[in-house]
Residue, then its C-alpha position, 0 to 999 in steps of 0.5 A: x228361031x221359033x218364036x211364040x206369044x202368051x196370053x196373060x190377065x193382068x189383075x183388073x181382068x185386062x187381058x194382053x197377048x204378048x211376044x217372046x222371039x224364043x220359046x224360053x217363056x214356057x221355062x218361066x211360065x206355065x199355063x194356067x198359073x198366076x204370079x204375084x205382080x212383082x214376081x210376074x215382072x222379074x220372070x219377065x225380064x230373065x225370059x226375055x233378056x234370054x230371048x234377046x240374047x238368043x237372037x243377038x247371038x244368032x243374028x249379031x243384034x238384040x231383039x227390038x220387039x222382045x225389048x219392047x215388050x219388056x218395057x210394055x209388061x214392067x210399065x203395066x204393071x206399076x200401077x198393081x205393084x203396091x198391091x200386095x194381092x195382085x197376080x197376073x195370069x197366064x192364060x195359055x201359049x200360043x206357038 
């Protein structure tokens, strides 16, 4: 299963790599594009349920680290939530 990161910016300018198990992300994100925050979240969480569920239904469990990396994304994102002008950036697609 071919897996791959993204690079996001997040609304402060912090920039993040994060991890996908599957290559499902580029059917949610494109590169170059920014999300409002809320959105940038839900994109997320439909990726990489997909993404996890892919590796449970070829490996009989979920994955952990695209688990996680949901988690990770939806706590950093809370504090940009309330702004109504925040986006989140993909940067580029690493594979």
């Amino acid at each position: 299963m071919p897996e791959m990161r993204f690079v996001i910016t997040w609304p402060n300018g912090e920039e993040e790599t994060c991890y996908s198990p599957s290559l499902i992300i580029r059917d949610f994100f494109a590169e170059g594009e920014t999300y409002p925050v809320a959105d940038f979240v839900e994109r997320s969480r439909q990726a990489l349920t997909i993404a996890s569920d892919r590796v449970a239904a070829k490996y009989g469990f979920s994955c952990s680290a695209a688990n996680n990396q949901l988690a990770r994304i939806e706590a950093a994102a809370t504090p940009f939530l309330d702004q109504a002008d925040a986006r989140v950036c993909c940067k580029t697609f690493i594979l």
